[in-house]
Every structure is written in structure tokens, then in C-alpha cells.
mmCIF entry with sequence, helices, sheets and N, C-alpha, C, O atoms, coordinates in Angstrom:
data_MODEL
# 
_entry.id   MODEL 
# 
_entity.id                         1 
_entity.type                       polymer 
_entity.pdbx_number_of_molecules   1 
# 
_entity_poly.entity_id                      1 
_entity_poly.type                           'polypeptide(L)' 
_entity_poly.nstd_linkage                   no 
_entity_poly.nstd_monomer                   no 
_entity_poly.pdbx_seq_one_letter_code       
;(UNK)(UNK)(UNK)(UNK)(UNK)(UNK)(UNK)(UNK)(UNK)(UNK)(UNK)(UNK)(UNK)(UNK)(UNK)(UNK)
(UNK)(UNK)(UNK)(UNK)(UNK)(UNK)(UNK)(UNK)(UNK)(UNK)(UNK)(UNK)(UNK)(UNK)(UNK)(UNK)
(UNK)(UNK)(UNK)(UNK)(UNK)(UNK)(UNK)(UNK)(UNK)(UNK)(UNK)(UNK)(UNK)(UNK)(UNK)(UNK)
(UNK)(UNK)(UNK)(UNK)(UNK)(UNK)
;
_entity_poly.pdbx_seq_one_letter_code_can   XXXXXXXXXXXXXXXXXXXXXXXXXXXXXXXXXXXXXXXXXXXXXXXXXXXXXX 
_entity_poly.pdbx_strand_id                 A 
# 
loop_
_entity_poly_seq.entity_id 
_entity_poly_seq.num 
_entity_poly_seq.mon_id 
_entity_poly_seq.hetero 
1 1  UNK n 
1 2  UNK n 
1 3  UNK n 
1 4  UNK n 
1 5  UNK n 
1 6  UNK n 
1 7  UNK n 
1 8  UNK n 
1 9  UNK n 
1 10 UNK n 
1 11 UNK n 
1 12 UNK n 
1 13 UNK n 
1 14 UNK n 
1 15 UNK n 
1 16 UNK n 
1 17 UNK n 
1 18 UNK n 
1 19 UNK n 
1 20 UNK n 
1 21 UNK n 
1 22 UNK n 
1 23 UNK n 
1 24 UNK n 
1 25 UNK n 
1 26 UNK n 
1 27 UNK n 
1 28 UNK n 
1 29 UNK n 
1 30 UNK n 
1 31 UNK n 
1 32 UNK n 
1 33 UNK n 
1 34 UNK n 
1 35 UNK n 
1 36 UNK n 
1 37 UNK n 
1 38 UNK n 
1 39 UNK n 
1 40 UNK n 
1 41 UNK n 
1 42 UNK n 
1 43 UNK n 
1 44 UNK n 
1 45 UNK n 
1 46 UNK n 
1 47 UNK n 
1 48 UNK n 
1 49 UNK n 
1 50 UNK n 
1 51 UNK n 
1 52 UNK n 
1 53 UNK n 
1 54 UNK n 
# 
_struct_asym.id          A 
_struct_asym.entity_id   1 
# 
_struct_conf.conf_type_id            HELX_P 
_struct_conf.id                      HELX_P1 
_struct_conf.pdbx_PDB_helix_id       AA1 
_struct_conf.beg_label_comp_id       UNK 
_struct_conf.beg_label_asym_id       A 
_struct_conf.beg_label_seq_id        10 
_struct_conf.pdbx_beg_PDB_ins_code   ? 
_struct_conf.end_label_comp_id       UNK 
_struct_conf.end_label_asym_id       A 
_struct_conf.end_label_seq_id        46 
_struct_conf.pdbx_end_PDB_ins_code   ? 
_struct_conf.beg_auth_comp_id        UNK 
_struct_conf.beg_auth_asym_id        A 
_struct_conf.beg_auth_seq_id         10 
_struct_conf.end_auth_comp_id        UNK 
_struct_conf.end_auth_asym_id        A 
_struct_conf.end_auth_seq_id         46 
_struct_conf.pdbx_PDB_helix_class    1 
_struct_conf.details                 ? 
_struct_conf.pdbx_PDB_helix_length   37 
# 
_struct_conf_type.id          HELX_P 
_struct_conf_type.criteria    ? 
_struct_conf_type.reference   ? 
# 
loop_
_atom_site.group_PDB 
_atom_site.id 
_atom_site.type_symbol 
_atom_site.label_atom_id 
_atom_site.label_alt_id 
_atom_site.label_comp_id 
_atom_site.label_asym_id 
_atom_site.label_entity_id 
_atom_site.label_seq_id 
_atom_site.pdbx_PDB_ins_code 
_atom_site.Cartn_x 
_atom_site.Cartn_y 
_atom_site.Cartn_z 
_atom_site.occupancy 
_atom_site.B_iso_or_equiv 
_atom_site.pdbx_formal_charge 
_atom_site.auth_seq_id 
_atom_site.auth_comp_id 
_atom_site.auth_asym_id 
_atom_site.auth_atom_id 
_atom_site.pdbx_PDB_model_num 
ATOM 1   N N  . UNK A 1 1  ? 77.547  33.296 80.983 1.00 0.00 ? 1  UNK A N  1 
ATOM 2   C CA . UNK A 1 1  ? 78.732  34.036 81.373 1.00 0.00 ? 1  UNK A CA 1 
ATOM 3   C C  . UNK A 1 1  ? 78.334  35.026 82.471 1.00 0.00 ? 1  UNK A C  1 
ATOM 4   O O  . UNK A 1 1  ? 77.393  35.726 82.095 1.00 0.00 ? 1  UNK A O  1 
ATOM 5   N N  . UNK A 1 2  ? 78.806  35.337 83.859 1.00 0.00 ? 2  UNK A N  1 
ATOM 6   C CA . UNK A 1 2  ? 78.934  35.753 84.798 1.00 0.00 ? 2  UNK A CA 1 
ATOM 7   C C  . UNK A 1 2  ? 79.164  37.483 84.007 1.00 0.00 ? 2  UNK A C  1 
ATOM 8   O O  . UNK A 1 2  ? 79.833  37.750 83.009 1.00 0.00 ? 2  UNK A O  1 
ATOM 9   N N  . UNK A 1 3  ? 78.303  38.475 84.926 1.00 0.00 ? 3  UNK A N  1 
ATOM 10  C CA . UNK A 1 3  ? 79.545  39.427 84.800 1.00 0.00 ? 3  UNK A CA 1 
ATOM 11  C C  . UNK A 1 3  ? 79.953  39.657 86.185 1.00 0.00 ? 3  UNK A C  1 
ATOM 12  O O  . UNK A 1 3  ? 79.587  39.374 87.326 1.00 0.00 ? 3  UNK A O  1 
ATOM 13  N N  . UNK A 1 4  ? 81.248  40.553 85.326 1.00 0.00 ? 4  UNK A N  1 
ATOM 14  C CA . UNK A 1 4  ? 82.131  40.966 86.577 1.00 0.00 ? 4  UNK A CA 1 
ATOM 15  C C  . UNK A 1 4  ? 82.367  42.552 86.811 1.00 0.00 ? 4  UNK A C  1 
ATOM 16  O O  . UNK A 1 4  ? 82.539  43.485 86.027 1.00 0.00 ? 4  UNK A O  1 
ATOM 17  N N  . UNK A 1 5  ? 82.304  42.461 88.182 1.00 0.00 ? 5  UNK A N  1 
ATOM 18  C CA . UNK A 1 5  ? 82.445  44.213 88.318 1.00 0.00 ? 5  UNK A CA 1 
ATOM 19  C C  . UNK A 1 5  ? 83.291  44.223 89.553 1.00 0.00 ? 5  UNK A C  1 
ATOM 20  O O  . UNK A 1 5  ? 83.397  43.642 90.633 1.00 0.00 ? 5  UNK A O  1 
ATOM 21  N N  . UNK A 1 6  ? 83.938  45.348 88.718 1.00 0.00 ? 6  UNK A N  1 
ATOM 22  C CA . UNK A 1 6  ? 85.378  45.831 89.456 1.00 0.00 ? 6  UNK A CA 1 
ATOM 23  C C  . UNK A 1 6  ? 85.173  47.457 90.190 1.00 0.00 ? 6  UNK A C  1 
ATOM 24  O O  . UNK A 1 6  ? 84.874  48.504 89.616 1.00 0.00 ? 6  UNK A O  1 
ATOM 25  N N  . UNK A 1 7  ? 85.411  47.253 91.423 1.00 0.00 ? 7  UNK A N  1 
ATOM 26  C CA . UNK A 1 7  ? 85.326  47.925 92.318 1.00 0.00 ? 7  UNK A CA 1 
ATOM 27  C C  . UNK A 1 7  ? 86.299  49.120 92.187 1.00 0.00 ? 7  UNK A C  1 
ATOM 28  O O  . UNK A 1 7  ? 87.499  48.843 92.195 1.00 0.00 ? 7  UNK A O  1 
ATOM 29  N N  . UNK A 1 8  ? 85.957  50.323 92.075 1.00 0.00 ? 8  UNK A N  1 
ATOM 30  C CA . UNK A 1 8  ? 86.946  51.119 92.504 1.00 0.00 ? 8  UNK A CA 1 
ATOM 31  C C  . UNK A 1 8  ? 87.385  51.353 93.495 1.00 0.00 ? 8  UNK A C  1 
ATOM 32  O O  . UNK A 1 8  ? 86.696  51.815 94.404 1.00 0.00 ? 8  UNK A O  1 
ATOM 33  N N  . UNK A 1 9  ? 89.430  50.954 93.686 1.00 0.00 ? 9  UNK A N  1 
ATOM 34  C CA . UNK A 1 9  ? 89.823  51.322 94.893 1.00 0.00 ? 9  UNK A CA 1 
ATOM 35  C C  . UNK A 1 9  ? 91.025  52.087 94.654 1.00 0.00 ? 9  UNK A C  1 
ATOM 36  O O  . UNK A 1 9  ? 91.564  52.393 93.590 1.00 0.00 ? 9  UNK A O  1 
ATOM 37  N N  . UNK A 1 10 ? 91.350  52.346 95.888 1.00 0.00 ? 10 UNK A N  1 
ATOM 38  C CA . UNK A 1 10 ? 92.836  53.860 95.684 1.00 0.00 ? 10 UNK A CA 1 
ATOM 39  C C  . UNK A 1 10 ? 93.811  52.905 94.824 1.00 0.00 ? 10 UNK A C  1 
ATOM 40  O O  . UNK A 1 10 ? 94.622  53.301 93.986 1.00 0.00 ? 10 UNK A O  1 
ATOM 41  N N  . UNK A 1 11 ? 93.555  51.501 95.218 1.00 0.00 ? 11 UNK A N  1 
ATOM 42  C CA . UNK A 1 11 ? 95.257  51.104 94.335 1.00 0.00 ? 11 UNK A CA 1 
ATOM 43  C C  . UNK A 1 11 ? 94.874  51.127 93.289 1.00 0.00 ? 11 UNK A C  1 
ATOM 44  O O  . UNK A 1 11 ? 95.796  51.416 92.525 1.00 0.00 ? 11 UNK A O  1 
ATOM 45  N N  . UNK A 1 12 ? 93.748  50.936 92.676 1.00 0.00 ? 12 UNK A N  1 
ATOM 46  C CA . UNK A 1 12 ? 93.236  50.779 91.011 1.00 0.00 ? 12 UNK A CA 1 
ATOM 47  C C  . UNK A 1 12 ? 93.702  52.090 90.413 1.00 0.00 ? 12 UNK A C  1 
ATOM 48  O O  . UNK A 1 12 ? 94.567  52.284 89.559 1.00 0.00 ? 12 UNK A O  1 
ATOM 49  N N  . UNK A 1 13 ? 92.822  53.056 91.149 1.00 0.00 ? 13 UNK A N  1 
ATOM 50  C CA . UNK A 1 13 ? 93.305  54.490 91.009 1.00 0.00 ? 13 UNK A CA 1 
ATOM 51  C C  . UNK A 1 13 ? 94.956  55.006 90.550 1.00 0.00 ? 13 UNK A C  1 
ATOM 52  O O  . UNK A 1 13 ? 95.272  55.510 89.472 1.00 0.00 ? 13 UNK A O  1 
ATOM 53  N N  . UNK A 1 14 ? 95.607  54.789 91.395 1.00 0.00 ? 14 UNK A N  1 
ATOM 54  C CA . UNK A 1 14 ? 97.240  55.272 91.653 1.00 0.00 ? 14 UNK A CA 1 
ATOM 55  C C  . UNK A 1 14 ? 97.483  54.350 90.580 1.00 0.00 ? 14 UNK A C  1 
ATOM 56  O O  . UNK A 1 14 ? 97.843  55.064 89.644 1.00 0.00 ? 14 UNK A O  1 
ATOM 57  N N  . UNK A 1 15 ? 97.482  52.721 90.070 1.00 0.00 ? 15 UNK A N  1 
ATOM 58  C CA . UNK A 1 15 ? 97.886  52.041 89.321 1.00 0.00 ? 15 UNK A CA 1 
ATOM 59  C C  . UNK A 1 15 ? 97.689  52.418 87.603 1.00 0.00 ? 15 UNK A C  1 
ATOM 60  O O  . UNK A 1 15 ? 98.495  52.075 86.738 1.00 0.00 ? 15 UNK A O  1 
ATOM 61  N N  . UNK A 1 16 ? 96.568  53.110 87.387 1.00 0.00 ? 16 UNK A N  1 
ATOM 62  C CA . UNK A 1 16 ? 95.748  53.858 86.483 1.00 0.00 ? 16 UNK A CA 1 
ATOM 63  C C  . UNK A 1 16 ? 96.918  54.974 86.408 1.00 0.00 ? 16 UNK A C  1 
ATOM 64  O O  . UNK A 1 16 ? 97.710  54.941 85.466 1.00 0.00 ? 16 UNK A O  1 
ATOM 65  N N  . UNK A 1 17 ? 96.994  55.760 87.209 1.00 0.00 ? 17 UNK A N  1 
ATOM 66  C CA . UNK A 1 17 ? 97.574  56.883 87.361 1.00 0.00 ? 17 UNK A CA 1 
ATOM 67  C C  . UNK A 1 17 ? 99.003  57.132 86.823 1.00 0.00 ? 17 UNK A C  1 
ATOM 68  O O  . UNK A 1 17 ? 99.548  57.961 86.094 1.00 0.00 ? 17 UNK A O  1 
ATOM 69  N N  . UNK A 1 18 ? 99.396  55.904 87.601 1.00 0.00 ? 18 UNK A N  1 
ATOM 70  C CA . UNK A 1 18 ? 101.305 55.896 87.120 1.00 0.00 ? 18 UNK A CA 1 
ATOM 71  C C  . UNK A 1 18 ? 101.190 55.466 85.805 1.00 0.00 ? 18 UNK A C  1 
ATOM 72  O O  . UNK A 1 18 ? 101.611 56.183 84.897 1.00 0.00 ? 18 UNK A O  1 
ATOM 73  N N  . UNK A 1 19 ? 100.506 54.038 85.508 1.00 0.00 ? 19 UNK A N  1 
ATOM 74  C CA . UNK A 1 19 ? 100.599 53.816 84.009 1.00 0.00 ? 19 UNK A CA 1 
ATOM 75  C C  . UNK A 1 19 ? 100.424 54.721 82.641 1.00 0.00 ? 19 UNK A C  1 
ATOM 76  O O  . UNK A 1 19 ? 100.986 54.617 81.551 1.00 0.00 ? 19 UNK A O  1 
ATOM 77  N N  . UNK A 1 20 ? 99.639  55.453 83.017 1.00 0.00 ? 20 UNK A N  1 
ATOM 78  C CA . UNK A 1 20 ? 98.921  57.019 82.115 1.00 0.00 ? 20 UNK A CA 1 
ATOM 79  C C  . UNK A 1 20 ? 100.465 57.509 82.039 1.00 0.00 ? 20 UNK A C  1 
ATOM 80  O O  . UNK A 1 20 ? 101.236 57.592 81.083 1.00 0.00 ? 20 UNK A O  1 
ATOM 81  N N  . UNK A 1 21 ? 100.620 57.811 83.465 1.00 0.00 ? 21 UNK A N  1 
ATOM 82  C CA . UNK A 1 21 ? 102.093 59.263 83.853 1.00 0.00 ? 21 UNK A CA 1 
ATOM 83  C C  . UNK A 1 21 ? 103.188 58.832 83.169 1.00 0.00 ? 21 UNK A C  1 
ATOM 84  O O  . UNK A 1 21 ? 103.728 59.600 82.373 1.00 0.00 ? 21 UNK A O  1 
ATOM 85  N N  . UNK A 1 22 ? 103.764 57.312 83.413 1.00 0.00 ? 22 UNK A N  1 
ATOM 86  C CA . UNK A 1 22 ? 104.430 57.004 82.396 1.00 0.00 ? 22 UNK A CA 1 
ATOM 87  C C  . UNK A 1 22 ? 104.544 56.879 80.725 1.00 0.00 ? 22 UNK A C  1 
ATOM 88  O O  . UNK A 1 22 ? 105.526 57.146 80.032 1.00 0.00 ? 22 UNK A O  1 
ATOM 89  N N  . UNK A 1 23 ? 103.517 56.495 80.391 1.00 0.00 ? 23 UNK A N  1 
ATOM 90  C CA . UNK A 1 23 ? 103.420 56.172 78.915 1.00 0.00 ? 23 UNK A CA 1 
ATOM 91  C C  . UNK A 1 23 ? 103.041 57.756 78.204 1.00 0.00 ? 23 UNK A C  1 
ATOM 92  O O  . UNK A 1 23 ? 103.262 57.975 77.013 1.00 0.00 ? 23 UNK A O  1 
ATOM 93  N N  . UNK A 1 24 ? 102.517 58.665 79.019 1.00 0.00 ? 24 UNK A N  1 
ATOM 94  C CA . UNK A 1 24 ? 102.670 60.168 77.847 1.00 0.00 ? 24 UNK A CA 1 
ATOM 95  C C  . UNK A 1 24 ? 104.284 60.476 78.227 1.00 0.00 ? 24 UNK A C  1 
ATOM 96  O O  . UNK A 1 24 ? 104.903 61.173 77.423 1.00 0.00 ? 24 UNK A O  1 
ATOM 97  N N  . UNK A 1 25 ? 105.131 59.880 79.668 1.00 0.00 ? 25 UNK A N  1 
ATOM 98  C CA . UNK A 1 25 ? 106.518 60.563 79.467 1.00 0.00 ? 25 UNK A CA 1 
ATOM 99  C C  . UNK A 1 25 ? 107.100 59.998 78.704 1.00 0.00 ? 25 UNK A C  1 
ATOM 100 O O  . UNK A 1 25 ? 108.086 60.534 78.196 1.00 0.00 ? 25 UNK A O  1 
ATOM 101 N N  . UNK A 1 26 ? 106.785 58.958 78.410 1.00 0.00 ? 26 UNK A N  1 
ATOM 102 C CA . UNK A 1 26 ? 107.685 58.011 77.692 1.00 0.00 ? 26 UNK A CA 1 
ATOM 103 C C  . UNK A 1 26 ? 107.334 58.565 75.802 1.00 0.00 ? 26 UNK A C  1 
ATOM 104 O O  . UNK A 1 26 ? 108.164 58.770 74.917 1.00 0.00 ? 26 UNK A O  1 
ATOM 105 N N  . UNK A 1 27 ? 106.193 58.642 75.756 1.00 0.00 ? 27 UNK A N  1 
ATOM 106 C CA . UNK A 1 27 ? 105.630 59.818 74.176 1.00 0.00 ? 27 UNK A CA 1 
ATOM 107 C C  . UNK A 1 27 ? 106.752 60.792 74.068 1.00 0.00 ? 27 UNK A C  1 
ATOM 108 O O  . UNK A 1 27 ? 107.640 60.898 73.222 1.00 0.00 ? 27 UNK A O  1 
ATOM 109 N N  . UNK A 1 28 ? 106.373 61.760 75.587 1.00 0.00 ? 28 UNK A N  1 
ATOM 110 C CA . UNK A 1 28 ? 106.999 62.906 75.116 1.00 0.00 ? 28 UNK A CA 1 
ATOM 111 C C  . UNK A 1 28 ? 108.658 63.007 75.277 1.00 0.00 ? 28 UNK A C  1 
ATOM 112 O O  . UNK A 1 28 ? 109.230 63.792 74.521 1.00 0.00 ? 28 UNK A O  1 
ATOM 113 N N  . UNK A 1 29 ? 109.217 62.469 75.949 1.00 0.00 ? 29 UNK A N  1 
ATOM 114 C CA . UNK A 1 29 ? 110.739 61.523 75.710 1.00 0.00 ? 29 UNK A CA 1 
ATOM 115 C C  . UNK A 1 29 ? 111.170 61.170 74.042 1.00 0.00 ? 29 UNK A C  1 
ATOM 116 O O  . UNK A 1 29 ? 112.191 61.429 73.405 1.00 0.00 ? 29 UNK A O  1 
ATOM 117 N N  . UNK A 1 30 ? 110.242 60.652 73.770 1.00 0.00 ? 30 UNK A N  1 
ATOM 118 C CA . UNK A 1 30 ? 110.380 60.248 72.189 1.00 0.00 ? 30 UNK A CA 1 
ATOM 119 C C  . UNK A 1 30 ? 110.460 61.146 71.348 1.00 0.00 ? 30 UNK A C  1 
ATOM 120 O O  . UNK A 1 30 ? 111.285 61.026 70.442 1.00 0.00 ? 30 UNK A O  1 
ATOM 121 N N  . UNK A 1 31 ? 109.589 62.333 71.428 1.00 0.00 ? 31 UNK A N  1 
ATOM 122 C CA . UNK A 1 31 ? 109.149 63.581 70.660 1.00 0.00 ? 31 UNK A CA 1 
ATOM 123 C C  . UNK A 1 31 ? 110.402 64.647 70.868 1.00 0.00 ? 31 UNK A C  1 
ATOM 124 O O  . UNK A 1 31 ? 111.071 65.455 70.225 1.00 0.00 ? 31 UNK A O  1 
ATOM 125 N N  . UNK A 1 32 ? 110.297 64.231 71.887 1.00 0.00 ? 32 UNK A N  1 
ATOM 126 C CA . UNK A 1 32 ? 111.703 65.423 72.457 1.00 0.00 ? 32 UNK A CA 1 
ATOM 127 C C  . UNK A 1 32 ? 113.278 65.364 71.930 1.00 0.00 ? 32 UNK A C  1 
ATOM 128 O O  . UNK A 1 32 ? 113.975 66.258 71.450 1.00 0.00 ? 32 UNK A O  1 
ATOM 129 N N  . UNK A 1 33 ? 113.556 64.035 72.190 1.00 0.00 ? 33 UNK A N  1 
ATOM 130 C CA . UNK A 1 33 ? 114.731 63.180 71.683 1.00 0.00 ? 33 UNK A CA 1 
ATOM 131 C C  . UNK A 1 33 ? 114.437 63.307 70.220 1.00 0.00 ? 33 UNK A C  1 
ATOM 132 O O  . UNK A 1 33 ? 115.540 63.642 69.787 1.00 0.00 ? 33 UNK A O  1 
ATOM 133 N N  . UNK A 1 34 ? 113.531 63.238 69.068 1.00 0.00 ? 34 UNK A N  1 
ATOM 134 C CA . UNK A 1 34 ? 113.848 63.633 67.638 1.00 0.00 ? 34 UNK A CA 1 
ATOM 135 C C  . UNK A 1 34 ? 114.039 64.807 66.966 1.00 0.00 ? 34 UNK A C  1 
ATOM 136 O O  . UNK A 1 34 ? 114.641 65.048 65.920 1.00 0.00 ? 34 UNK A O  1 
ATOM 137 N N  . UNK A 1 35 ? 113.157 65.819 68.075 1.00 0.00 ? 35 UNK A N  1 
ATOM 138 C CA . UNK A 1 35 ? 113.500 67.472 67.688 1.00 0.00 ? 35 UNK A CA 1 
ATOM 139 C C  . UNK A 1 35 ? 114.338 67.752 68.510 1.00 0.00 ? 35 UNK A C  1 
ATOM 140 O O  . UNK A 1 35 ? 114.236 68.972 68.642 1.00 0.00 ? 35 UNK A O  1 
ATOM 141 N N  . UNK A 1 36 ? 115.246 67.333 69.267 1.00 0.00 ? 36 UNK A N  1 
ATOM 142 C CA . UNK A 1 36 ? 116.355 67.359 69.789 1.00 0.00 ? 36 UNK A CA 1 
ATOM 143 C C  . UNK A 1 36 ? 117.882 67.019 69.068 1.00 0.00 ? 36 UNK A C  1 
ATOM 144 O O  . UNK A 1 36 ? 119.037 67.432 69.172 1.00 0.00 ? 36 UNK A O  1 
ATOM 145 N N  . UNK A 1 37 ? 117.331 66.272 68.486 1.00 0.00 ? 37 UNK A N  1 
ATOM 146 C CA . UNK A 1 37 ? 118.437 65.324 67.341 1.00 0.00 ? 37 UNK A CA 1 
ATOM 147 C C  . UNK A 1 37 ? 118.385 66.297 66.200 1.00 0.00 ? 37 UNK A C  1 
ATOM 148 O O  . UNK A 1 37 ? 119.441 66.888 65.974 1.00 0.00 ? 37 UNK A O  1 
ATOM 149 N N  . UNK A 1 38 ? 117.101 66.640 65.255 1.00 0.00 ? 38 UNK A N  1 
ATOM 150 C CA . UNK A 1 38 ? 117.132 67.141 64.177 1.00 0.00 ? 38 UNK A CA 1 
ATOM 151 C C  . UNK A 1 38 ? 117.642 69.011 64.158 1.00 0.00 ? 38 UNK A C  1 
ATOM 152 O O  . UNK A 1 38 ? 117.983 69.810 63.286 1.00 0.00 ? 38 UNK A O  1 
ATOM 153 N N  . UNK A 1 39 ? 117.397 69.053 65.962 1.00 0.00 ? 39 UNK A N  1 
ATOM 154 C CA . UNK A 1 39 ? 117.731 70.781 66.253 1.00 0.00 ? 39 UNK A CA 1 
ATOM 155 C C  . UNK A 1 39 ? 119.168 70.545 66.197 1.00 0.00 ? 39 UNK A C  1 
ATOM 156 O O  . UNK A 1 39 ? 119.771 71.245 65.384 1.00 0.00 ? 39 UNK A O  1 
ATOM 157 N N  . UNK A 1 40 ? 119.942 69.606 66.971 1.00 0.00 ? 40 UNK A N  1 
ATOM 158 C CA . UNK A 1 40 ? 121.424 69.796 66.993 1.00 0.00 ? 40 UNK A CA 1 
ATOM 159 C C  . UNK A 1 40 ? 122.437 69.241 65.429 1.00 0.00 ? 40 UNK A C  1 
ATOM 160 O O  . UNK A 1 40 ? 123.613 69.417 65.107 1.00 0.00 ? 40 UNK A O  1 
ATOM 161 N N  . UNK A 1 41 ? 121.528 68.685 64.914 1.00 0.00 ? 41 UNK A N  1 
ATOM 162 C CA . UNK A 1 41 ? 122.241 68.139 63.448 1.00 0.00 ? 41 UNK A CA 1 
ATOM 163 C C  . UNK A 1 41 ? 122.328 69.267 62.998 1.00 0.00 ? 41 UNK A C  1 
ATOM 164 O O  . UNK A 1 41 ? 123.427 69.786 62.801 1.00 0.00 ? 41 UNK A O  1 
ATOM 165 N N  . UNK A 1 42 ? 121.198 69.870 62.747 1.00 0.00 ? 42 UNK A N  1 
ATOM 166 C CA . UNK A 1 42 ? 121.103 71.521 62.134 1.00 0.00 ? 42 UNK A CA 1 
ATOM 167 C C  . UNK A 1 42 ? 122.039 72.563 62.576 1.00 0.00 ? 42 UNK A C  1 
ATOM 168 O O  . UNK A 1 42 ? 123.019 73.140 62.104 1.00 0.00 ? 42 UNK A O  1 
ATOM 169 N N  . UNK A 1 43 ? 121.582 72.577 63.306 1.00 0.00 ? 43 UNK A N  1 
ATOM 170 C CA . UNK A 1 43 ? 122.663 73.733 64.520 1.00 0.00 ? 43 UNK A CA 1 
ATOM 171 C C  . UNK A 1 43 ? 124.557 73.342 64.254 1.00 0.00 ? 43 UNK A C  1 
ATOM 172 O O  . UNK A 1 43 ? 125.419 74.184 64.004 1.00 0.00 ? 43 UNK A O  1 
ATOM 173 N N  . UNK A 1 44 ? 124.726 72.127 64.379 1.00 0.00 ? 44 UNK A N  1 
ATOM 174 C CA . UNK A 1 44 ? 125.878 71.293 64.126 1.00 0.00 ? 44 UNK A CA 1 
ATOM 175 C C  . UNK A 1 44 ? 126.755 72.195 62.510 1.00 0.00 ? 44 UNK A C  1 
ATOM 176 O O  . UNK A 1 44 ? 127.758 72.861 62.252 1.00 0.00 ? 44 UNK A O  1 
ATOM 177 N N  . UNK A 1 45 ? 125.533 71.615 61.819 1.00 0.00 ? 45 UNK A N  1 
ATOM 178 C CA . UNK A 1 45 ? 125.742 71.927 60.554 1.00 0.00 ? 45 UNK A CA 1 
ATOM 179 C C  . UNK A 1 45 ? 125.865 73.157 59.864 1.00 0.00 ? 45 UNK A C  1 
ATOM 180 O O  . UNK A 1 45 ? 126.600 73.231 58.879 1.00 0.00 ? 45 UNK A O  1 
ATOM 181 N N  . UNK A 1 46 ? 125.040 74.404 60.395 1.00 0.00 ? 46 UNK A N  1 
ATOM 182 C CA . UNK A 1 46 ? 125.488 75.580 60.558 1.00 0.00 ? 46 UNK A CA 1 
ATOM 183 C C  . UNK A 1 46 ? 126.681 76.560 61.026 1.00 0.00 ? 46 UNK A C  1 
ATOM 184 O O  . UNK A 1 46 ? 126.978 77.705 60.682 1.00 0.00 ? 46 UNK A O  1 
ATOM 185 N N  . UNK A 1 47 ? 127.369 75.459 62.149 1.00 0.00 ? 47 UNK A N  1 
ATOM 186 C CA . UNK A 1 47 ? 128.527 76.276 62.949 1.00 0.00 ? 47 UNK A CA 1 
ATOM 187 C C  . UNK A 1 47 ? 129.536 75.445 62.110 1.00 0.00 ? 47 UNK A C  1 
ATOM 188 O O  . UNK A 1 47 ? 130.670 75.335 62.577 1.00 0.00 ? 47 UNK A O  1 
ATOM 189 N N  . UNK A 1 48 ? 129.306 74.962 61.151 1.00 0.00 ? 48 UNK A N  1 
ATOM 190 C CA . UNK A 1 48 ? 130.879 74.105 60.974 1.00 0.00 ? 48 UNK A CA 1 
ATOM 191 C C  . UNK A 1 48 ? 130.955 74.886 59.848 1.00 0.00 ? 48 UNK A C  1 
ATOM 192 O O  . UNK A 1 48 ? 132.109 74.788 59.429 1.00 0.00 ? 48 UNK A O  1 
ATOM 193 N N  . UNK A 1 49 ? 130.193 75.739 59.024 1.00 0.00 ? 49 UNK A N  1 
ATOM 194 C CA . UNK A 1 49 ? 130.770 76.507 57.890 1.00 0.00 ? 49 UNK A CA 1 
ATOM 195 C C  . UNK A 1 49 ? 129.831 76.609 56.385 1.00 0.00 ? 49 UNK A C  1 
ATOM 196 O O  . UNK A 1 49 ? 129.842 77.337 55.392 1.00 0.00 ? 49 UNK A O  1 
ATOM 197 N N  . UNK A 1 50 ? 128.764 75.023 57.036 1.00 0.00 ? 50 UNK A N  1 
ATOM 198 C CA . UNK A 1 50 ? 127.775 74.810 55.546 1.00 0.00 ? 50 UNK A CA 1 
ATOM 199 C C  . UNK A 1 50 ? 126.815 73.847 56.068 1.00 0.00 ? 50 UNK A C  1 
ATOM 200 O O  . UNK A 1 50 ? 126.716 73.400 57.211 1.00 0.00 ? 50 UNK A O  1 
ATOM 201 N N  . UNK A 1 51 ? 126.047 73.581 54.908 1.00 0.00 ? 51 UNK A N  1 
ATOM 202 C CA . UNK A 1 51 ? 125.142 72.782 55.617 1.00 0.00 ? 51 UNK A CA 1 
ATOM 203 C C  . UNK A 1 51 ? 125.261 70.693 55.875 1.00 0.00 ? 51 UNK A C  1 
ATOM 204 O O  . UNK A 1 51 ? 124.588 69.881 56.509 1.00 0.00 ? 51 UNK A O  1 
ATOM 205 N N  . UNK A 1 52 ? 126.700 70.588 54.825 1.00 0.00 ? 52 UNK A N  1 
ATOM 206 C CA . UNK A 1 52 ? 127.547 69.666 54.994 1.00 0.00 ? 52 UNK A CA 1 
ATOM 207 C C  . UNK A 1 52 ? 128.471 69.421 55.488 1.00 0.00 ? 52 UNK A C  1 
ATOM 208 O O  . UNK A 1 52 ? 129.483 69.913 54.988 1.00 0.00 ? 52 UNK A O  1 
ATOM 209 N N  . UNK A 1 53 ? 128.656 68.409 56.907 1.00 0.00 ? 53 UNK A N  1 
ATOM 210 C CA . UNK A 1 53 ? 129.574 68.391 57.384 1.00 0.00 ? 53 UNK A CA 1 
ATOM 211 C C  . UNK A 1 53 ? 130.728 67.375 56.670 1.00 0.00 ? 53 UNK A C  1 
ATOM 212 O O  . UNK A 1 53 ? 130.734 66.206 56.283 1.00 0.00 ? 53 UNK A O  1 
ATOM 213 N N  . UNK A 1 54 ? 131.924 68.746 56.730 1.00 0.00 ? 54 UNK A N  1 
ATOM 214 C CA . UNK A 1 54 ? 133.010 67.732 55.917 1.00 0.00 ? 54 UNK A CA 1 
ATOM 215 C C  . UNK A 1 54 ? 133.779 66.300 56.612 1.00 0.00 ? 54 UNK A C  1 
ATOM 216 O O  . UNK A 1 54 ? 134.557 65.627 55.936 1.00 0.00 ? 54 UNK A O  1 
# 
């Protein structure tokens, strides 16, 4: 079996780069959107009078 070696170049780099940049926004999108959800259910549920909405 051959090995193979991969050269570092700017597109490897930038390609590295965006994929990283995306996938923690896409984490923190996720993280955000459930304590986002569980802050306004709460919050929701407080201004209507109880902690059950009728």
C-alpha cells in the first residue's frame, strides 16, 4: 500500500475552515433554539396567570 500525502494548500485551508464555521453554528443554532423554546414556554406561562396554560 502506497502512502499518500496531502499537501497543504489555501483551498484545503478555507475548506477546513468553513466546514468547522458551519457545523459549531449549526451546534450553537441548536442550543440556542431549545433555551429559546424552554425560555419562552416559561415566560409564556408566567404572563398568562399560572404555570398552566388554559
Amino acid at each position: 500500500m502506497e502512502k499518500v500525502t496531502v499537501k497543504p494548500t489555501w483551498g484545503l485551508a478555507w475548506g477546513l475552515f468553513w466546514r468547522i464555521f458551519l457545523i459549531s453554528l449549526g451546534i450553537y443554532a441548536i442550543i440556542f433554539g431549545i433555551i429559546f423554546t424552554i425560555f419562552g414556554a416559561t415566560l409564556m406561562s408566567l404572563l398568562s396567570g399560572g404555570w398552566l396554560m388554559p
